[in-house]
C-alpha positions, 0 to 999 in steps of 0.5 A: 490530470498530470500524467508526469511525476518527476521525481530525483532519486538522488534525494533522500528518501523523506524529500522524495516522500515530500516532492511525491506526495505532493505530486500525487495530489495532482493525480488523485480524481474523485469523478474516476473510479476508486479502482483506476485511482489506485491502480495510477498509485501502485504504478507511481509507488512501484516505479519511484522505490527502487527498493519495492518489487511488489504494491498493491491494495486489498479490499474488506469484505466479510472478514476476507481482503481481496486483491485490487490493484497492484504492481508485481508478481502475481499475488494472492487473490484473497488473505483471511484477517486472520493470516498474514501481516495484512491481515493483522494490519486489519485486526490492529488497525495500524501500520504494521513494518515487519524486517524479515517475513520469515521471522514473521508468524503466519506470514503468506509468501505470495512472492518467496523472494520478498524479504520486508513488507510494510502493511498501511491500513485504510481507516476512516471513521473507525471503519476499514476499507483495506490495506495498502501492502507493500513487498521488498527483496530487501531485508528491513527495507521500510522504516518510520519514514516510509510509515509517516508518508505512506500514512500520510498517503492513505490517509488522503486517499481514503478522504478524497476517495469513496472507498464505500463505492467499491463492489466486491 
């Protein structure tokens, strides 16, 4: 496994998408836990945006997303699909960008400073698994390029990975 991602900050935010993600790949192991995989994620994520203060996941089980791993604050441990932008995330099945929280119906404050968040869901073969969720202290901090890469990210994430695997 590569332990060194080397990303240029000066670059802008779709090449450093691009050179990332193309990193991640090197760091992503089917034969370790889901949960050690993702916990590498959250800290590349974390450390690469200077504009997140808070990444993690959330995991589906019966109605209820339970904290994985993550990088911030503490956070909220468990999220009804009812509540919140990860839980709409999981009832549209969609990647869900909101420019103000505050302005946001239902939205849990697990960080009263996080301004923005950006909530990817895990979807394979119509089944979720969970949510990648992503905080900002910036106001409208995520747009249609966090939302194609981070996808793109999910996306091969839950390919690659046996997200079923997980015991809650």
């Amino acid at each position: 496994m590569n332990e060194n991602i080397i990303i240029e900050k000066n670059l802008s935010e779709e090449e450093i998408y691009r050179s990332l993600l193309s990193q991640i790949e090197s760091v992503i192991d089917s034969q370790v836990p889901v949960i050690s995989n993702l916990a590498n994620i959250c800290a590349i994520l974390k450390d690469t945006f200077d504009k997140v203060n808070w990444v993690g996941f959330y995991f589906l089980k019966n109605n209820t997303l339970y904290l994985g791993p993550f990088q911030g604050k503490l956070a909220c441990t468990s999220i009804n699909i009812n509540n919140g932008v990860c839980g709409f995330s999981v009832c549209e099945k969609q990647t869900i960008i909101v420019e103000d929280v505050n302005q946001f119906p239902g939205h849990i404050a697990c960080d009263s400073n996080s301004q923005s968040e950006i909530v990817v869901p895990l979807v394979k073969d119509n089944t979720i698994y969970g949510v990648l969720d992503i905080d900002s202290y910036n106001l409208s901090a995520f747009n249609d390029v966090d939302k194609k890469y981070l996808e793109s990210l999910c996306n091969s994430l839950i390919q690659k990975l046996s997200f079923e695997t997980i015991a809650l």
